[in-house]
Every structure is written in structure tokens, then in C-alpha cells.
C-alpha atoms as one frame of an Amber mdcrd trajectory, in Angstrom:
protein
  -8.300  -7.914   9.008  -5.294  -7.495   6.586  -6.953  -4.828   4.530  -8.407
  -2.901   7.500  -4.507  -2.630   8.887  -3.183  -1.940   5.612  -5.439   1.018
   4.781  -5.159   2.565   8.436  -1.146   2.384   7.942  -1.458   3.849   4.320
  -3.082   6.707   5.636  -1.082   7.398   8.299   2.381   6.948   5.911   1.748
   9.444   3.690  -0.360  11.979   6.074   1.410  11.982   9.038   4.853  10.606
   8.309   5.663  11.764   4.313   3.313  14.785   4.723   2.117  13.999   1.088
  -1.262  13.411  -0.947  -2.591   9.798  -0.823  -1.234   7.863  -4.111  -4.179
   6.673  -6.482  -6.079   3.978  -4.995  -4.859   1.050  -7.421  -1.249   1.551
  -5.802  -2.554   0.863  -2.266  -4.659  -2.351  -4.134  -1.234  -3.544  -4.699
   0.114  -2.779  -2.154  -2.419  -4.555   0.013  -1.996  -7.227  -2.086   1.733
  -7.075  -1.992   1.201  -7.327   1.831  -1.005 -10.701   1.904   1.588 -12.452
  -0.249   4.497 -11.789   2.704   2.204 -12.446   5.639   1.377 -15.993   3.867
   4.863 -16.681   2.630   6.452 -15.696   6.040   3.526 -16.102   8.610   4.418
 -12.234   9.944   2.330 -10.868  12.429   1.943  -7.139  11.242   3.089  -4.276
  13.546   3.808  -0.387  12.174   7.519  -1.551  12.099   6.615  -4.399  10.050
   4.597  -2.809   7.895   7.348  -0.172   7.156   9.204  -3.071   6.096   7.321
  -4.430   3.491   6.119  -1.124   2.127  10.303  -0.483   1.505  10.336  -3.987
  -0.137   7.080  -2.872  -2.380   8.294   0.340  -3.360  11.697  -1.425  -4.597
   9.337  -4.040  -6.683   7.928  -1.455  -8.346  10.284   0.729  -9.362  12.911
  -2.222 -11.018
């Protein structure tokens, strides 16, 4: 499931990789939702490197 991968990647983003407190749980909402949106407008198959990807693309969306 989308949300299952999406959580497990969240957690290990900003545990293991940033080294930094979990953001507030609306932000990964979005994010998840932000996620959904490119698998169904490009039919991606999500890997780490893919999800990487899109979480760059998100964090550019929000911050415009």
C-alpha cells in the first residue's frame, strides 16, 4: 500500500538519513498525498530512489 511505503520511508528520511525529529504529522498527510497524485499521473512504481525524488519535488511545492 501507498501509505504503508510512504510512512516507512518518512521515518527512515528524517531518522536515519537527516538525523532530525519527525515533522508534524499533517506534513507527512501531504506528503502522502503529494505522493498518490505522481504515482497516478506518471504510473511510477515506488523505490527509495523514487521516493527521494518526489519528496525533493514536495519540499519545492511547498516552500514557493
Amino acid at each position: 500500500m501507498i501509505e504503508d511505503d510512504v510512512d516507512e520511508f518518512w521515518c527512515y528520511l528524517f531518522a536515519m538519513r537527516i538525523g532530525s525529529n519527525l515533522p508534524k504529522e499533517r506534513v507527512k498527510y501531504k506528503f502522502i498525498t503529494f505522493v498518490k497524485q505522481e504515482v497516478l499521473r506518471d504510473n511510477l512504481i515506488l523505490t527509495e530512489e523514487k521516493l527521494l525524488e518526489i519528496f525533493i519535488r514536495f519540499l519545492e511545492k511547498i516552500t514557493d
